[in-house]
N, C-alpha and C positions, 0 to 999 in steps of 0.2 A: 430460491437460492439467495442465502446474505452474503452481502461483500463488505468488507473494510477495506479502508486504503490505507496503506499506513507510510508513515513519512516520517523518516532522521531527519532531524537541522541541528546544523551548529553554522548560527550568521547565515549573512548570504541574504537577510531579509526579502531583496527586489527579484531575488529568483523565485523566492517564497511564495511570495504575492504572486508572482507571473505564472507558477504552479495551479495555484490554486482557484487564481481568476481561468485558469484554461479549464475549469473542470466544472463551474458554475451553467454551462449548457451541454453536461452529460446527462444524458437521457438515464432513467431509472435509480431508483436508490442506492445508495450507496452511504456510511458512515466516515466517519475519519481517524486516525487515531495519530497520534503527532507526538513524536520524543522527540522534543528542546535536550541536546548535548551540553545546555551550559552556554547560551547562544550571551551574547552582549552588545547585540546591536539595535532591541527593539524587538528582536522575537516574541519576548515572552510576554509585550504588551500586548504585543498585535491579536496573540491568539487569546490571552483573557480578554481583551476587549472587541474580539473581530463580531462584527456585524452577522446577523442569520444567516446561514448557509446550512450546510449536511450537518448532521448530529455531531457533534467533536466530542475526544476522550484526548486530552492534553493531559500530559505528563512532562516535568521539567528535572532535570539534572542538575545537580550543583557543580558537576563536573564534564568535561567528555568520556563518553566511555567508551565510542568507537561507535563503528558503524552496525556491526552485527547484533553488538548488546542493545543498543538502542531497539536495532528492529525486533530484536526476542523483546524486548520490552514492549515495540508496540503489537505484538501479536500479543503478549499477554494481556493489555488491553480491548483487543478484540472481544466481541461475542459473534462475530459473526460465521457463517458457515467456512467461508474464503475468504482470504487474503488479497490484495495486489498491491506489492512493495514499489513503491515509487520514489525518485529522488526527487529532491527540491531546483532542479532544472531540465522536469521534462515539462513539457507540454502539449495537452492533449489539442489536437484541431476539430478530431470528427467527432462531436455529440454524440454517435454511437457505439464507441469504443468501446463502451462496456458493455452496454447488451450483447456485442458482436465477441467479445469473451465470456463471457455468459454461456453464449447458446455455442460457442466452442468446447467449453467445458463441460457442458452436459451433457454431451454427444460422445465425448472422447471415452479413452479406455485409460486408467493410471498406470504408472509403473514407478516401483521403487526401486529398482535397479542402482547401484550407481555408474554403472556404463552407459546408461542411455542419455543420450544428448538431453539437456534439460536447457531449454531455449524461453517455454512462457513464463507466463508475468503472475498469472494466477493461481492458486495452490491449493489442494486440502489442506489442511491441515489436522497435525497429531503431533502432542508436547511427549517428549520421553526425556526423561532426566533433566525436566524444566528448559530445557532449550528446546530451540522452534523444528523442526523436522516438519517434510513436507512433502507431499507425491505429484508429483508436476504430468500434467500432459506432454507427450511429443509435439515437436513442436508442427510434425505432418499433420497429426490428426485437428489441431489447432488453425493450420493455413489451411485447409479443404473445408473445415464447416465453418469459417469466420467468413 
């Protein structure tokens, strides 16, 4: 199972950094895919010149264009099987967060419904009409096998 992370910024750089330094002791692979909104703080150096880490797919904006298009932007980036949309002020503590989604997700059952509570972080993915559409786990099935 492949994962992207993918991450909107516009500014905000030291949340940036503190993102992404929380994510340098998660256990198993993962890529990165990062839309710059047009940032003007030092964004767009840091990630052409950030030091080795996860594989990146950087794309830059001349503009903002909001938070959604960004992210369909950074799923269009992707190749990976799944997604996990993250903002530039979380941070991860537990090293296994991701595996521990992982092996949620491959356990669970999907649904496309749009009644159903859609609570995780992680997603199939399926593009229809060039935007991002997505089948999420409950979020039950999700907290019993994580």
């Amino acid at each position: 199972m492949t994962v992207s992370l993918v991450l909107a910024v516009y500014n905000q750089l030291p949340l940036t950094r503190a993102c992404l330094e929380s994510l340098r002791t998660t256990t198993g692979p993962f890529d990165l895919c990062v839309v710059d909104n047009g940032s003007t703080d030092g964004t767009e150096a840091y990630f052409t010149e950030r030091p080795l880490g996860p594989p990146l797919r950087y794309q830059r904006n001349a503009e903002n264009v909001g938070l959604i298009r960004a992210l369909n932007q950074g799923a269009r980036l992707s190749q990976s099987e799944y997604l996990c949309l993250l903002h530039n002020d979380t941070e991860m503590r537990d090293p296994q967060w991701l595996a521990r989604l992982r092996a949620a997700v491959a356990g669970a059952d999907f649904y496309r419904e749009p009644t159903d509570v859609i609570k995780a972080t992680l997603a199939r993915l399926e593009v229809v009409d060039e935007e991002l559409m997505a089948a999420y786990a409950r979020w039950d099935d999700l907290d019993t096998r994580a």
